[in-house]
C-alpha positions as CSV (number, residue, x, y, z in Angstrom):
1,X,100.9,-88.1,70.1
2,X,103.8,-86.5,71.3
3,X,105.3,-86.8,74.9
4,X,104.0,-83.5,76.1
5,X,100.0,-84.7,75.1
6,X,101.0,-87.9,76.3
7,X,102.1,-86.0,79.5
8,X,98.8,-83.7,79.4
9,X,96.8,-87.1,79.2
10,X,98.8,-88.6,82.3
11,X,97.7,-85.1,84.3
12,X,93.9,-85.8,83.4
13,X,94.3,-88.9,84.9
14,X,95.7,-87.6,87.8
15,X,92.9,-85.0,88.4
16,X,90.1,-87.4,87.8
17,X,92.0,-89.7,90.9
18,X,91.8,-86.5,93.0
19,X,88.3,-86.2,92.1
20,X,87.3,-89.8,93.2
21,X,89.7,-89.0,96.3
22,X,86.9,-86.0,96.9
23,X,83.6,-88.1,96.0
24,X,84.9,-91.1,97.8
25,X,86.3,-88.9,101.7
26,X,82.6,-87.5,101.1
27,X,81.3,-90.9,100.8
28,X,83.6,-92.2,104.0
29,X,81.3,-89.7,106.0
30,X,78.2,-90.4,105.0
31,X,79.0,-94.3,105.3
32,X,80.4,-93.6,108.8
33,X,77.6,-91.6,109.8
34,X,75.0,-94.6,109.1
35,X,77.4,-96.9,110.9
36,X,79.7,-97.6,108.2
37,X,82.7,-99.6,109.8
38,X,85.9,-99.7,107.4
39,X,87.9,-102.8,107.2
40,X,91.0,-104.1,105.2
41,X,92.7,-100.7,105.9
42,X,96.1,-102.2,106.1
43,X,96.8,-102.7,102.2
44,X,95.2,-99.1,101.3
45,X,98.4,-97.0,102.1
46,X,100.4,-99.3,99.6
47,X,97.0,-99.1,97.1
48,X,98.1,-95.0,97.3
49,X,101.2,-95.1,96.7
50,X,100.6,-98.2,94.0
51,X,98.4,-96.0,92.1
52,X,100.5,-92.4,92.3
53,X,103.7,-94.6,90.8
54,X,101.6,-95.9,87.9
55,X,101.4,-91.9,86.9
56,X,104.8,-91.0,87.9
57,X,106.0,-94.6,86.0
58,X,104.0,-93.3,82.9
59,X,106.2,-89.8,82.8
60,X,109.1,-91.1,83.6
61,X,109.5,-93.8,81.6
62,X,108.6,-91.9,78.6
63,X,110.5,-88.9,79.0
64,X,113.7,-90.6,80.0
65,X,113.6,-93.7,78.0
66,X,112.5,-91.5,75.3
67,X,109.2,-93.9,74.4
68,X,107.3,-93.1,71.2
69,X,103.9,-93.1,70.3
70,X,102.7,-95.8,67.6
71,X,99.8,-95.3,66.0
72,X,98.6,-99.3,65.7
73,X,99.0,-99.7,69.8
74,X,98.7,-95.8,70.9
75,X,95.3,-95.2,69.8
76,X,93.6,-98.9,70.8
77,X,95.2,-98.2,74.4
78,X,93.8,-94.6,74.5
79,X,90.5,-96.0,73.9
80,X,90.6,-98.4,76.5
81,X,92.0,-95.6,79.1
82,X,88.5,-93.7,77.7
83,X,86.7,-96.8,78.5
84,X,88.1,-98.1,81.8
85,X,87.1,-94.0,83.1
86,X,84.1,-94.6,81.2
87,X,83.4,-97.8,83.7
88,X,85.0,-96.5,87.0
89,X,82.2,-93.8,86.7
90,X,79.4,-95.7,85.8
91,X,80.1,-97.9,89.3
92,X,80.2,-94.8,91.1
93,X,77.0,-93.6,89.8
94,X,75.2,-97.2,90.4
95,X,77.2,-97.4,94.0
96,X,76.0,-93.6,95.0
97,X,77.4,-92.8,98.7
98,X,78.2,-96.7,98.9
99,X,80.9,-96.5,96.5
100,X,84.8,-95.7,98.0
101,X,88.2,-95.8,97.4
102,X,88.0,-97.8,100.8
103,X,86.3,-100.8,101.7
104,X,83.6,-99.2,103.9
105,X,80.2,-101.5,104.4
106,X,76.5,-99.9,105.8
107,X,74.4,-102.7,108.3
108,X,71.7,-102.9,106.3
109,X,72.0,-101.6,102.8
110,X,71.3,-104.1,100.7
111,X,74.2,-105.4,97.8
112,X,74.1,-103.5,94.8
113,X,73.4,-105.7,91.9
114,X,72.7,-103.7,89.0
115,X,74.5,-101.5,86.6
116,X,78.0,-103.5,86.1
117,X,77.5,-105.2,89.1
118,X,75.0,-107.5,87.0
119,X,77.6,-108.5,85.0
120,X,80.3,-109.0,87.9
121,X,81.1,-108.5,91.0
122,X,83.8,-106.4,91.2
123,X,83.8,-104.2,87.6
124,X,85.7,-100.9,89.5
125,X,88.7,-103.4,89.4
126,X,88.0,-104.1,85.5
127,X,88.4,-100.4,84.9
128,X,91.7,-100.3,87.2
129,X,93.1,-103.0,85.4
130,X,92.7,-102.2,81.9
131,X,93.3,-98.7,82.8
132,X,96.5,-100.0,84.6
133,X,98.5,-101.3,81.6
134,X,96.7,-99.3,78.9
135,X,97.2,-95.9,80.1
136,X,101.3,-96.4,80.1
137,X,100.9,-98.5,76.6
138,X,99.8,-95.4,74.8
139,X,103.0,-94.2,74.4
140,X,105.2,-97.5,75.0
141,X,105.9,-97.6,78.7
142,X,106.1,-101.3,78.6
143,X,108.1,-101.2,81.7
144,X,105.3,-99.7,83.9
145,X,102.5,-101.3,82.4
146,X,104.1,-105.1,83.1
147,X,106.0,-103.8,86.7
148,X,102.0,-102.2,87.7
149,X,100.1,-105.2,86.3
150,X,102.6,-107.5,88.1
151,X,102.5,-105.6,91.3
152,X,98.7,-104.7,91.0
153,X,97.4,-108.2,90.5
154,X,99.1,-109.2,94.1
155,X,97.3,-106.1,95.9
156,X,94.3,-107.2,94.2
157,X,94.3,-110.5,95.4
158,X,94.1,-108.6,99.3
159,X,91.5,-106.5,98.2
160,X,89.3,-108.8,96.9
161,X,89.6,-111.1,99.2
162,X,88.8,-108.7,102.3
163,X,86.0,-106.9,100.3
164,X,84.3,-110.4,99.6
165,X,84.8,-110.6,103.7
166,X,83.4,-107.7,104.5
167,X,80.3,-108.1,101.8
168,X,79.9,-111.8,103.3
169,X,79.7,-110.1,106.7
170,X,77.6,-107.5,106.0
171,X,75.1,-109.6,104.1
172,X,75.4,-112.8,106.2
């Protein structure tokens, strides 16, 4: 794979983040509407700008560190980027207008505990980790997979934590 499919791959990525930026603002209303109240806001500014240097990390450390694409980790990796999308979209389907990029919680619905959500309680973050070191991997960005993983598991700790609160809240 050469850096400019590599770099086509990255801007995929980047429109399917804009289209969960569009499913989940039209989710926000329709949560807000039915008394949704939003909490843990405080950490989702850095979760933005988190997320928009893993793709800037991935093009940059290819291009100017001139990475290269090997075959025996390149193509395992690209599957798993295939399968952590594969998973993110599943728990939006199974989450409907309950799913968001923010932590948003109806009074009332009940917990969703199908789908993934059988299997774990928090699969979303599955698909952002793996997608997190395996999308750079494909073509060698060590550098941002570990510095995103490292960084990522911290802001995951926040977000966990305050969407368990919020769950426990909403379901107490």
């Amino acid at each position: 794979m050469s850096q400019v499919w590599y770099s086509v791959l990255v801007g995929l990525v980047a429109a399917e983040r804009l289209a969960e930026l569009v499913v989940a603002k039209r989710n926000l209303a329709w949560s807000l509407a039915r008394g949704g109240l939003e909490t843990g806001s405080g950490h989702y500014p850095f979760m933005v700008v988190l997320h928009t240097g893993l793709l800037a990390g991935c093009l940059l450390e290819v291009w100017a560190a001139d990475r290269t694409f090997t075959v025996v980790l390149g193509w395992p990796m690209l599957a798993l980027v295939i399968a952590a999308q594969a998973l993110r979209w599943w728990c939006i389907r199974v989450l409907g207008h309950q799913w968001n990029t923010r932590i948003v919680v109806v009074p009332g619905l009940p917990r969703v505990t199908c789908g993934p959500y059988r299997l774990f309680p928090h699969p979303n973050y599955v698909a952002v980790v793996v997608e997190g070191f395996a999308l750079p991997l494909v073509h060698g960005a060590w550098l941002t997979a570990g510095l995103f993983t490292l960084v990522n598991a911290g802001l995951l700790t926040v977000r966990i934590r305050a969407e368990n609160q919020a769950l426990r809240s909403a379901h107490a």
